[in-house]
C-alpha positions as semicolon CSV with decimal commas, in nm:
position;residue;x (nm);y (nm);z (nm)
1;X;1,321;0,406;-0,090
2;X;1,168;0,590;0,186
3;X;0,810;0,647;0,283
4;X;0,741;0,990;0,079
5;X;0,940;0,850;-0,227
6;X;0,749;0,527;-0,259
7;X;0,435;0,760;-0,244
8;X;0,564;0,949;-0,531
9;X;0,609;0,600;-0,731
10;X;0,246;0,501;-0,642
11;X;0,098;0,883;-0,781
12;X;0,286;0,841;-1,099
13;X;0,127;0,480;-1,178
14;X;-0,205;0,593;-1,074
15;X;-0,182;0,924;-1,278
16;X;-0,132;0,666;-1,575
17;X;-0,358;0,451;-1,490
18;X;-0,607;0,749;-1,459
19;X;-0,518;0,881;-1,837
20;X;-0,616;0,491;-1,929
21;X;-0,942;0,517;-1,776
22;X;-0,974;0,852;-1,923
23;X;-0,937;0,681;-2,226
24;X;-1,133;0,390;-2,191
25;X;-1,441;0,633;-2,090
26;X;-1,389;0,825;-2,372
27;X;-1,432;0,482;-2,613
28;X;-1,709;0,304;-2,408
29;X;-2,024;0,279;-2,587
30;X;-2,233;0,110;-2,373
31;X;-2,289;0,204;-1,985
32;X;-2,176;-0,169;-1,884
33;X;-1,812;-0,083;-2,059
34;X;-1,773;0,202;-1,861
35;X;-1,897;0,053;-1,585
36;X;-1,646;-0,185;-1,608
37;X;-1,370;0,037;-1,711
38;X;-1,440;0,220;-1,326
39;X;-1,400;-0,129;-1,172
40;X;-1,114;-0,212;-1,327
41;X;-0,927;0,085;-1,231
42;X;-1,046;0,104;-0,893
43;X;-0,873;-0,285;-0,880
44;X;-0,573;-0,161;-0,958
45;X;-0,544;0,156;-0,757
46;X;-0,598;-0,129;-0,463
47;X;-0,328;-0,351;-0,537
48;X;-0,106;-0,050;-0,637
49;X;-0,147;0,102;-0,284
50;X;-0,114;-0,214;-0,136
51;X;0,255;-0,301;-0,253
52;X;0,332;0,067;-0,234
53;X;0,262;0,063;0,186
54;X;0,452;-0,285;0,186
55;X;0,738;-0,125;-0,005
56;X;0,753;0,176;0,199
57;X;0,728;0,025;0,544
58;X;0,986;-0,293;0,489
59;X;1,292;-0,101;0,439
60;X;1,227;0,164;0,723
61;X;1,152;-0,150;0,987
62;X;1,477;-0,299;0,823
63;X;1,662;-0,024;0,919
64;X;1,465;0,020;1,269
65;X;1,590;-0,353;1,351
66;X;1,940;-0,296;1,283
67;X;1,932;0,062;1,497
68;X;2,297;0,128;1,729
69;X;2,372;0,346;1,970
70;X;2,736;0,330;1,805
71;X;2,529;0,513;1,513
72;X;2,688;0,876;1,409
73;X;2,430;1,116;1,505
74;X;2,367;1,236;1,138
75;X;2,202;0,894;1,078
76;X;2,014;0,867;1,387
77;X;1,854;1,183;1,303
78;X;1,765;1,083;0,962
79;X;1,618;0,783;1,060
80;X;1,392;0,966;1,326
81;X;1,271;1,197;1,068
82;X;1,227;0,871;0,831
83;X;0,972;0,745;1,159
84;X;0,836;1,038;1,183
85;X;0,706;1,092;0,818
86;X;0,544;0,739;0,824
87;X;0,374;0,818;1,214
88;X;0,222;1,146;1,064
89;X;0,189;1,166;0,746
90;X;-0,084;0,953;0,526
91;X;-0,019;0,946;0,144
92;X;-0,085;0,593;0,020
93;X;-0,371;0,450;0,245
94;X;-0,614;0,711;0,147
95;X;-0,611;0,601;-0,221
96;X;-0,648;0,259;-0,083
97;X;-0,917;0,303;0,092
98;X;-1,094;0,484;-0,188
99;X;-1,115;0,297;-0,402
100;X;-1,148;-0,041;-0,191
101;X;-1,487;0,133;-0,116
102;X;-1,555;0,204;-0,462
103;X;-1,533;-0,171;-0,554
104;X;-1,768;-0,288;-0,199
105;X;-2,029;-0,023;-0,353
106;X;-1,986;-0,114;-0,702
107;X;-2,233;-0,445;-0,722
108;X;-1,994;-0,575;-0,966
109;X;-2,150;-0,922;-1,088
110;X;-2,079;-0,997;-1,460
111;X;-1,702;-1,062;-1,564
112;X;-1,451;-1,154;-1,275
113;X;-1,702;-1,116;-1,036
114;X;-1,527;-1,429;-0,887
115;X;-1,181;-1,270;-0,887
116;X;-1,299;-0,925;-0,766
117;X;-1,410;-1,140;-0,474
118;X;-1,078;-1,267;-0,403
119;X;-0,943;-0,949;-0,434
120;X;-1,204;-0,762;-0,156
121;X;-1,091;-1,051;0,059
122;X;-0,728;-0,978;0,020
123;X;-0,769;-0,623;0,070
124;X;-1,035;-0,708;0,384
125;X;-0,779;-0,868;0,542
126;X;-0,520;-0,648;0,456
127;X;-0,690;-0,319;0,607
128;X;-0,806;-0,520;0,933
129;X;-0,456;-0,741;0,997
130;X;-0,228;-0,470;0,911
131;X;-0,352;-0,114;0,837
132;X;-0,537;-0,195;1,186
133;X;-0,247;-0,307;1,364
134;X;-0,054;-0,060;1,243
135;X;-0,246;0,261;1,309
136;X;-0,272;0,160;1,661
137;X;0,103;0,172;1,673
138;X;0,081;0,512;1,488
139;X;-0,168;0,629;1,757
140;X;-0,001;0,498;2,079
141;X;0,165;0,830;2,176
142;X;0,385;0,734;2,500
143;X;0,543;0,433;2,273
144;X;0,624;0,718;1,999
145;X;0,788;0,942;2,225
146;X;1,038;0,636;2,332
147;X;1,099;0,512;2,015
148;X;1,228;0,895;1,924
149;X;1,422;0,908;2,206
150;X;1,594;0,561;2,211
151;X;1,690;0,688;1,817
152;X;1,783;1,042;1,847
153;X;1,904;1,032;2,163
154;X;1,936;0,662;2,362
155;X;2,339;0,550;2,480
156;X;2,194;0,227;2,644
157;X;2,178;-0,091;2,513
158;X;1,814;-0,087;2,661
159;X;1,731;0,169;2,438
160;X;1,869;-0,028;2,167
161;X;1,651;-0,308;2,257
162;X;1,315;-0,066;2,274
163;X;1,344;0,016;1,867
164;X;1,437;-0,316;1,779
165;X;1,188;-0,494;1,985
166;X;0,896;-0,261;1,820
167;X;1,013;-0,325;1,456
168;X;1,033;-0,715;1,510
169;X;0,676;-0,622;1,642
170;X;0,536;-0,467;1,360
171;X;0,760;-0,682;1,109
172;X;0,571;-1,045;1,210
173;X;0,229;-0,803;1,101
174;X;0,335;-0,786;0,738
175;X;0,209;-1,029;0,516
176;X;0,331;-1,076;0,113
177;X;0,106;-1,339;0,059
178;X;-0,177;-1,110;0,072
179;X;-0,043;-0,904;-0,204
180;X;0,011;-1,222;-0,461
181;X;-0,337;-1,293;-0,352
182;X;-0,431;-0,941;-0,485
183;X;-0,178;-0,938;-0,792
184;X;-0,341;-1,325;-0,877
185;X;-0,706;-1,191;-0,844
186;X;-0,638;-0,886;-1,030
187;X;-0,500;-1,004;-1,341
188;X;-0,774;-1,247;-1,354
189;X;-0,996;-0,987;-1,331
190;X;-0,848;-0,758;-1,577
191;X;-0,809;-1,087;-1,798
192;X;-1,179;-1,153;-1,731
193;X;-1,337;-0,823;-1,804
194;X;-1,110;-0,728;-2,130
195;X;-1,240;-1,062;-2,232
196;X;-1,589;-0,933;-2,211
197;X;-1,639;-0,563;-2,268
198;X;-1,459;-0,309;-2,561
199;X;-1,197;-0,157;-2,310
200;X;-0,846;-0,104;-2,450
201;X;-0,574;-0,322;-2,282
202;X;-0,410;-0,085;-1,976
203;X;-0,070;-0,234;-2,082
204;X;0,183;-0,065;-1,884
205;X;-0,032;0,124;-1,693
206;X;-0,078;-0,137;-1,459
207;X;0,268;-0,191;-1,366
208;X;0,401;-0,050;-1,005
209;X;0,760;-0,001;-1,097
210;X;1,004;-0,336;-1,051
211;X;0,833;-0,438;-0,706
């Protein structure tokens, strides 16, 4: 699944996950419920993004690190439009790093205030170790232009070397254990808060495909 596509996963969860907080609004009776019903949404739209981006980026470096010149030119082209769409085009991280703010601002501190710690961690450490990383990658123009080259047009072995060498780069970045960390946290906290407050049980809603 390419970068777009896994996108298009993501916005379908979070569209569901959007009627459930619709929902759960709509039931709250007291300001706490609701209050909790935003946090626990926000949660999820975190994790979700988080194992969408993963998802996305792991099969187009797996493809980057087994790049040949002996490739017909139909897939060499196809796989330089796939890089292309993930250097310019941002569809996942700005739903991460909505509502990742909306949780820092949200004070949280009854139910699974412990786990929503853990999962600001996770997602700390995921923005600054590999969002961070990344972008700079994304930004570093004259590295861009080479990589395009080597895959549209490169007939070295060189130029063979210059893709692979930046997706083993950019492959030792990625990090899984950072999103168990955030699936762990997360069902504690929707565990926690459920436990606590008159929400209905998300259910499905908080599901991101069979990742």
């Amino acid at each position: 699944m390419g970068v777009l596509s896994d996108a298009a996963v993501l916005f379908q969860v979070l569209d569901k996950a959007a009627g459930w907080l619709r929902d759960a609004l709509r039931e709250a009776r007291k300001e706490r419920d609701r209050k909790a019903a935003h946090v626990l949404h926000d949660a999820f739209v975190v994790v979700a993004s988080m194992r969408a981006y993963d998802n996305a980026f792991r099969p187009l470096l797996g493809q980057l690190l087994a790049f040949s010149i002996e490739w017909e030119k139909e897939r060499r082209d196809r796989l330089s439009d796939q890089l292309s769409s993930f250097f310019d085009i941002e569809q996942i991280l700005p739903r991460f790093r909505q509502a990742f703010q909306a949780l820092q601002a949200s004070g949280w501190e009854e139910a699974g205030r412990e786990a929503l710690g853990q999962l600001v961690d996770a997602a700390s450490t995921f923005a600054e170790e590999i969002v961070g990383p990344v972008w700079k990658e994304k930004e570093n123009y004259v590295v861009r232009g080479q990589m395009l080259q080597a895959l549209e047009h490169g007939k070295t072995h060189g130029e063979e070397q210059v893709v692979r060498e930046w997706a083993e780069r950019l492959a030792r970045i990625l990090d899984r254990r950072l999103l168990a960390e955030a699936d762990n946290a997360c069902g504690a906290l929707r565990q926690a808060v459920l436990a606590a407050h008159r929400l209905p049980d998300p259910g499905y809603a908080f599901s991101l495909g069979d990742s």
